[in-house]
LOBAVEX-23948 format. One line per field, with one value per residue (C-alpha): x, y, z. Coordinates in Angstrom, 3 decimals, always signed. Layout:
x <- c(X, ...) $
y <- c(Y, ...) $
z <- c(Z, ...) $
***
This chain:
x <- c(+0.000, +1.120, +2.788, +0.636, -2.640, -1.429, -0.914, -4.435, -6.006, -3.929, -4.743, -8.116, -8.407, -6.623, -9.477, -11.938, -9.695, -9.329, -13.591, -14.047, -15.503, -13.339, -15.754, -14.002, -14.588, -14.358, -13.686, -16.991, -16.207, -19.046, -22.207, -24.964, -26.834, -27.955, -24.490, -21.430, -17.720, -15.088, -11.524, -11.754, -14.853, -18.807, -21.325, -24.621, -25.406, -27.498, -26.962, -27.613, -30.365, -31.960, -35.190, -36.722, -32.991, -33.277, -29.390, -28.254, -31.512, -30.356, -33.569, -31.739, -28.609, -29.818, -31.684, -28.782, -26.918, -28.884, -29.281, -25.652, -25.699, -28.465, -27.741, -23.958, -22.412, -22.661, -23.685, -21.220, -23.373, -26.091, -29.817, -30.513, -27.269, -27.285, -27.880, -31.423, -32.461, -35.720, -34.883, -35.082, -38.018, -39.873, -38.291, -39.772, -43.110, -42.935, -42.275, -44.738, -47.803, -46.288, -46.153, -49.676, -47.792, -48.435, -44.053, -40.501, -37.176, -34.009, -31.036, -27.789, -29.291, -31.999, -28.747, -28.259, -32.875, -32.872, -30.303, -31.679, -35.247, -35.640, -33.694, -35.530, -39.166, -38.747, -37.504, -36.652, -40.555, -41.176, -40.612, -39.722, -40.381, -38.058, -37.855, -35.015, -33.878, -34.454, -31.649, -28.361, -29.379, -32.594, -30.889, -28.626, -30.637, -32.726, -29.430, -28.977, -32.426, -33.028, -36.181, -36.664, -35.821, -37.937, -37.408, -39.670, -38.389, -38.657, -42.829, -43.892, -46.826, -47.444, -44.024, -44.783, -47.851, -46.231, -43.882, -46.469, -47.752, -44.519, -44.303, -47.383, -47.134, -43.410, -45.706, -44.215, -45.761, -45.454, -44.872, -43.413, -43.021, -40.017, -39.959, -38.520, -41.536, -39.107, -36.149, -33.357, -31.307, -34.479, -36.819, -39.461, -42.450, -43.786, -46.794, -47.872, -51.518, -51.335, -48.558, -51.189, -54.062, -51.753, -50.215, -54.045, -54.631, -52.016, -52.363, -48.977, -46.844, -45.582, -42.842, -41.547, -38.335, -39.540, -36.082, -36.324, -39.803, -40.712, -41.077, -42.334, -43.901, -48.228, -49.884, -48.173, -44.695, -45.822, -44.548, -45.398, -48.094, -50.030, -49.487, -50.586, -53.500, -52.459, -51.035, -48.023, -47.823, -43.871, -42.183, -38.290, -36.851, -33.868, -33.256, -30.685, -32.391, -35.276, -35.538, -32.280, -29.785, -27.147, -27.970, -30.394, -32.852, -35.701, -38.322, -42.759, -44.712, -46.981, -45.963, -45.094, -43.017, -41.168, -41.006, -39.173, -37.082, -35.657, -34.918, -33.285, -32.224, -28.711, -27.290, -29.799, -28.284, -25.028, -24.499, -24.028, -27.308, -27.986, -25.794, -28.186, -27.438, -29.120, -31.684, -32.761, -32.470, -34.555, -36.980, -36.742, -37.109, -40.231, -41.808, -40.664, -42.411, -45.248, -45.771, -43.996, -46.710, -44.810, -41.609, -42.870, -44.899, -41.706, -39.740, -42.439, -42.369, -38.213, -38.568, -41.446, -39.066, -35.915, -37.486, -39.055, -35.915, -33.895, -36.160, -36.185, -32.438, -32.499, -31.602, -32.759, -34.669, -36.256, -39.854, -41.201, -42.894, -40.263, -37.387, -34.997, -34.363, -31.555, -30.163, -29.388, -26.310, -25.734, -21.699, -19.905, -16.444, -19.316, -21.188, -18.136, -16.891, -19.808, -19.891, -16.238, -17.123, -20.254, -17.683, -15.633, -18.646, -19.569, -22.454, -21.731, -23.429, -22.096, -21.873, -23.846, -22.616, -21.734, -22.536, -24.664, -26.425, -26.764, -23.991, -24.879, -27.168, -24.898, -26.151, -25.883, -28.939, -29.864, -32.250, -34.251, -34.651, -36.862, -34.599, -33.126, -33.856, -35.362, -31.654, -29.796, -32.059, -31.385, -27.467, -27.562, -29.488, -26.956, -24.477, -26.104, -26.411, -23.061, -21.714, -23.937, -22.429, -19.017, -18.985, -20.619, -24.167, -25.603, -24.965) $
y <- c(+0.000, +3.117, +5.740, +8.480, +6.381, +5.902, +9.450, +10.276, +8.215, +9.621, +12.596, +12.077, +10.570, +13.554, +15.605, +13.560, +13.673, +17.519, +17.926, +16.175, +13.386, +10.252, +7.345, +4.754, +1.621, -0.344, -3.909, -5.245, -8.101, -9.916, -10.929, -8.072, -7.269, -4.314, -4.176, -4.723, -5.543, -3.227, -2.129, -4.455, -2.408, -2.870, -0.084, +0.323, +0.080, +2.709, +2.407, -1.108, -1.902, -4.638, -2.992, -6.375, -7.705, -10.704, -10.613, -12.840, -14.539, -18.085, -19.647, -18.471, -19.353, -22.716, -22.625, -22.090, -24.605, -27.095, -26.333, -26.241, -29.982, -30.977, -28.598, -28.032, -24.773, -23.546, -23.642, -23.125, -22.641, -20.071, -21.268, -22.387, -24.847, -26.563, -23.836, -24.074, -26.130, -26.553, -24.426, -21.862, -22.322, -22.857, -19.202, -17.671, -18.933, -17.597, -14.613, -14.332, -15.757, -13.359, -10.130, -11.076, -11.918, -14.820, -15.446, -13.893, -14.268, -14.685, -12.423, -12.243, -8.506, -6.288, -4.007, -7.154, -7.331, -3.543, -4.157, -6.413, -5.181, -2.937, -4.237, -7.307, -5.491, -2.066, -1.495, +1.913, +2.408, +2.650, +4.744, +4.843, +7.615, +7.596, +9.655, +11.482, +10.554, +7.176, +4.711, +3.957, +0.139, +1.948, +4.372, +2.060, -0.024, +2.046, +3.133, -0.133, -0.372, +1.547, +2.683, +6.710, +8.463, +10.460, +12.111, +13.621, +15.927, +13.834, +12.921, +15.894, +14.292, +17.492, +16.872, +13.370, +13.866, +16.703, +13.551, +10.751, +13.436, +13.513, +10.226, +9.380, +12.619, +11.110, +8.011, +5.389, +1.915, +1.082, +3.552, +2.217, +4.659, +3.379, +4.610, +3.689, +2.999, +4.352, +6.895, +5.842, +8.826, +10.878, +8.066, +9.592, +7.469, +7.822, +9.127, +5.704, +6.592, +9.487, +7.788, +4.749, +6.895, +8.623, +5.498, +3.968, +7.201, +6.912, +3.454, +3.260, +0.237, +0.840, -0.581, -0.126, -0.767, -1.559, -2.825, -0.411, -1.641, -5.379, -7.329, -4.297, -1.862, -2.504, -5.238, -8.492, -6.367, -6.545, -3.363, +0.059, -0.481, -2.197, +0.094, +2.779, +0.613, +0.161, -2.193, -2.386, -4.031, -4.973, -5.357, -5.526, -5.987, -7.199, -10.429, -8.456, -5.678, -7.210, -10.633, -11.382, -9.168, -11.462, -10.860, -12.001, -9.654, -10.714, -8.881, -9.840, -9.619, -11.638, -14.717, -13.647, -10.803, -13.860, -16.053, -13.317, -12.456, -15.934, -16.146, -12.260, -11.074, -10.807, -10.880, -13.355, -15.549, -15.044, -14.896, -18.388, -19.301, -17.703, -20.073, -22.771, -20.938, -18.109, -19.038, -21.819, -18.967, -16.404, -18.569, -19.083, -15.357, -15.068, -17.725, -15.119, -12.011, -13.582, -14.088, -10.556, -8.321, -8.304, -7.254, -4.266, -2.810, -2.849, -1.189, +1.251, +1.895, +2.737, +5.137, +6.993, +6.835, +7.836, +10.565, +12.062, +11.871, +13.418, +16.458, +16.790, +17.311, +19.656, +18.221, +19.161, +15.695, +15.016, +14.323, +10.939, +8.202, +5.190, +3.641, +5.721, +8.722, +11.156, +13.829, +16.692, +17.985, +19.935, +19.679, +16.730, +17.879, +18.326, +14.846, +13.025, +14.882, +13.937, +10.307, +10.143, +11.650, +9.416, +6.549, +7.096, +7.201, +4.047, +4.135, +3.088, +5.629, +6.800, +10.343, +10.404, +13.056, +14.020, +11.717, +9.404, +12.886, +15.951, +18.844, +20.861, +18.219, +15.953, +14.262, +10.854, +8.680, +6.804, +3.525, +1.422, -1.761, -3.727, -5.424, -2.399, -2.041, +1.350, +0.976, +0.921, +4.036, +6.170, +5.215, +6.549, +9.790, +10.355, +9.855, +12.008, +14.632, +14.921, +14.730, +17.400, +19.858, +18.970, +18.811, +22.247, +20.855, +21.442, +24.894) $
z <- c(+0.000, -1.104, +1.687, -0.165, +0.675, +4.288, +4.909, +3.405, +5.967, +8.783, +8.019, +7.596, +11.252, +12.663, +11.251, +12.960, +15.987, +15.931, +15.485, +18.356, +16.068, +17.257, +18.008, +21.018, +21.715, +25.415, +25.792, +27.572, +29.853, +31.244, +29.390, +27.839, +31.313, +33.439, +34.870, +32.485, +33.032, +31.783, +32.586, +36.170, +36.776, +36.888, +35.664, +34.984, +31.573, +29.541, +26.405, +24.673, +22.608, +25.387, +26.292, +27.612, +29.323, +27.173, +25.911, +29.486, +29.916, +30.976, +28.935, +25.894, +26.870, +27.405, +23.840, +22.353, +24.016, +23.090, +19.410, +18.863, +20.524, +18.361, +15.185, +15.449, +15.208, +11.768, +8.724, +5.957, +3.504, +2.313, +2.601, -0.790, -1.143, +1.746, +4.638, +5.741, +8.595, +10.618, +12.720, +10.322, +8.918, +12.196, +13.141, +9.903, +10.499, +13.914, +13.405, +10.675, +12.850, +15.419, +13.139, +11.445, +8.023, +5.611, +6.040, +6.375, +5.721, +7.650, +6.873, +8.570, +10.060, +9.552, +7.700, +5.464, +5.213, +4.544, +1.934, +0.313, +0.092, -2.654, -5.740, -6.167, -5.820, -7.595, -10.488, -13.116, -13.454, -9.733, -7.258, -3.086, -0.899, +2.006, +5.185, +5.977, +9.009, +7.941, +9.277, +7.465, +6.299, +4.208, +2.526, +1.414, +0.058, -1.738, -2.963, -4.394, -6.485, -10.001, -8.653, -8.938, -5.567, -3.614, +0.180, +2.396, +5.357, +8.824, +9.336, +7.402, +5.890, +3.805, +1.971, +2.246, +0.139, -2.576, -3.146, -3.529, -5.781, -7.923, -8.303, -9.795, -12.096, -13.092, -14.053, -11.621, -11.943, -8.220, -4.833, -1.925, +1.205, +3.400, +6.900, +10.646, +12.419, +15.375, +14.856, +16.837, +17.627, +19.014, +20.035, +18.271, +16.844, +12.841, +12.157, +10.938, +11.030, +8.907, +6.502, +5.971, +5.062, +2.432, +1.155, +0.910, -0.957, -4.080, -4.341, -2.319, -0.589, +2.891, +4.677, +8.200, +9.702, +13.173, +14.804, +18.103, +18.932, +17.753, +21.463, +23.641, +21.510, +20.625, +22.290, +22.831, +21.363, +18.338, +16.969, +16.062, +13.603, +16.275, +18.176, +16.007, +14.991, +11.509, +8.888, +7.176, +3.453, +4.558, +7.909, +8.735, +12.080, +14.144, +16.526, +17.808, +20.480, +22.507, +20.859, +22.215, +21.291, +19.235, +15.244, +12.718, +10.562, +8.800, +6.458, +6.983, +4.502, +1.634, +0.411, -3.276, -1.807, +0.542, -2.039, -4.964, -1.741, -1.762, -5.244, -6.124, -3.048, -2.858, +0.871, +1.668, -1.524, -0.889, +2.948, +5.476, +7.113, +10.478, +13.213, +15.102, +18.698, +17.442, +15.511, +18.466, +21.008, +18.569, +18.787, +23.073, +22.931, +21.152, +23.921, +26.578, +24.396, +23.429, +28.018, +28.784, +29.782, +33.421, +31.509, +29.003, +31.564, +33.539, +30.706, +30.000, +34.048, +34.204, +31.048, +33.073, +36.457, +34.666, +32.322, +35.065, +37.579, +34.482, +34.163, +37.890, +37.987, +34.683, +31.820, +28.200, +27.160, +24.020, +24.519, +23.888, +25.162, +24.050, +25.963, +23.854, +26.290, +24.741, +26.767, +24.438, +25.148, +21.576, +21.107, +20.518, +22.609, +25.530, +24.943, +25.072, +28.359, +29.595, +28.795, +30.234, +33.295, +33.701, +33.151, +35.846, +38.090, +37.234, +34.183, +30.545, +28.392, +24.940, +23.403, +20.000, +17.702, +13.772, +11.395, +13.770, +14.356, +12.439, +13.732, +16.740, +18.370, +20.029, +22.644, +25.512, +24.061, +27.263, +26.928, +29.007, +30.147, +31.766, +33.984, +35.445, +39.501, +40.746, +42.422, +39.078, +38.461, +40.959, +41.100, +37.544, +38.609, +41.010, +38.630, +35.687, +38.424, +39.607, +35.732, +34.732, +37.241, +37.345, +33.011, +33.199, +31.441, +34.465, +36.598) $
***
């Protein structure tokens, strides 16, 4: 590799460095869990994706266990070689009965399922409407289809509907609106009531990426549409939050949508077969979701507590009534200060800033779990407190 190459990417880092911009990484320890290992050290843990504290559940542990004794411990092979187990099928049809969709399909993640999406269903006649702050893994793969592009500023239905309007006066043969049915960075909900209605109105497909909300959001965790009270025509979503928290994505739908999806998709061709462990253990964790009443009430009963105890003390919160809790702090240099300081005081939160977030809205996003004791909470209060003031967030 050439010197000159070398010193673009050093230099490129130190511009990161010098913005304030450097992401870090610390060596977890112990399993996923309330409390996590680091550095010889144990702190609560705000900021994994385990609202329901599935991740260390022994009954999955045990799942898995067991399935690599009966299953082995890979695949080596993609699914339509010689990949696919039962397992994997009984998973899809799971997850379908449990989503209220005629099937699925398993991808390595819901990046690899948003990926692989749109190419196979749209083509240079169609069109897709996409949200702007959709995630990463959707723009991508929209990226990755000839289908005309169309964006709508974040849950403005108004420019949602001027661009359902361009498409069908550019002619397109089939619309497909892609939205999060949550937004990660602010915890905020879509509108997926209103979006419906105008997707029913132009004749329009709509798919949701529901990955921060399948297991504890709707009744029975079934997600934000049923929560909202609506359908959606296509569903992706994530083993790897509350249904466990290893890997695994997957994408709902109809059955000729499934069945294309098996033939064209492209990182569900040409990627192994989910491992046995996980897939045996996705399945353990939809047992404990379909019975967790006890444990999203819980969840929804720590966001209230913390929310409330965050306010109290004086932080700027984002409002919202999901687990996802951020703490705006504005500039990166201060998020990052702050997440250092909360570190030494014994809670694992990280600083979100530019690119995960748009400059000048930095932040700590903070999330919930159900597992979390009223203890755990208001150790972290104390903590958040005390950081605040002696960061300068808080005066």
């Amino acid at each position: 590799m050439s010197d000159a190459f070398l010193s673009h990417m050093r230099d490129t880092l130190a511009g990161i460095e010098a913005e304030g911009l450097m992401k870090t990484e610390r060596l977890i320890t112990s399993p996923q869990g309330t409390r996590v290992g680091v550095d010889g050290r144990e702190l609560i843990n705000l900021c994994a994706n385990n609202y329901l504290g599935l991740a260390d559940h022994p009954a999955l542990v045990e799942a898995a266990t067991e399935a690599m004794r009966d299953h082995g411990y890979g695949m080596a092979s993609v699914r339509f070689i010689c990949g696919t187990q039962d397992l994997h099928r009984e998973l899809e049809q799971r997850l379908a009965a449990f989503l209220g969709t005629q099937d699925s399909i398993l991808f390595a993640a819901c990046f690899d399922a948003n990926g692989a999406l749109f190419e196979p269903l749209l083509g240079p006649e169609d069109a897709v409407i996409s949200d702007a702050l959709n995630h990463a893994s959707i723009i991508d793969g929209i990226r990755l289809c000839k289908a005309k592009r169309y964006r709508y500023a974040n849950s403005d239905m108004a420019d949602l509907e001027a661009q359902l309007k361009a498409a069908r006066a550019d002619g397109a043969r089939h619309i497909m609106i892609a939205t999060d049915g949550v937004f990660s960075m602010d915890g905020y909900l879509a509108k997926l009531p209103e979006i419906r209605a105008l997707a029913d109105q132009y004749d329009a497909l709509l798919m949701v990426d529901d990955c921060h909300a399948t297991g504890f959001m709707g009744p029975k965790g079934e997600g934000t549409p049923a929560h909202c009270g609506v359908s959606a025509d296509l569903l992706t979503g994530t083993l790897g939050k509350a249904l466990g928290g290893a890997l695994g994505g997957y994408i709902a739908g109809p059955q000729p949508v499934i069945d294309l999806l098996r033939q064209r998709a492209r990182p569900y061709l040409f990627s192994n077969a989910l491992p046995p462990a996980v897939v045996a253990a996705g399945l353990k964790a939809l047992d404990l979701v379909e019975q967790g009443d006890d444990l999203r009430a819980q969840l929804f009963e720590n966001s209230r507590y913390w929310r409330d105890g965050l306010t109290e003390i004086g932080f700027d919160l984002l409002e919202g009534e999901h687990p996802i809790i951020p703490v705006m702090l504005y500039d990166a240099r201060k998020a990052q200060a702050m997440a250092q300081r909360l570190y030494e005081l014994g809670v694992y939160v990280s600083g979100f800033f530019f690119p995960v977030v748009p400059k000048g809205r930095a932040r700590i996003r903070t999330q919930m779990n159900a597992a979390l004791t009223r203890a755990d909470l208001d150790e972290a209060l104390a903590a958040f407190d005390r950081a605040g003031r002696d960061t300068g967030v808080l005066t």
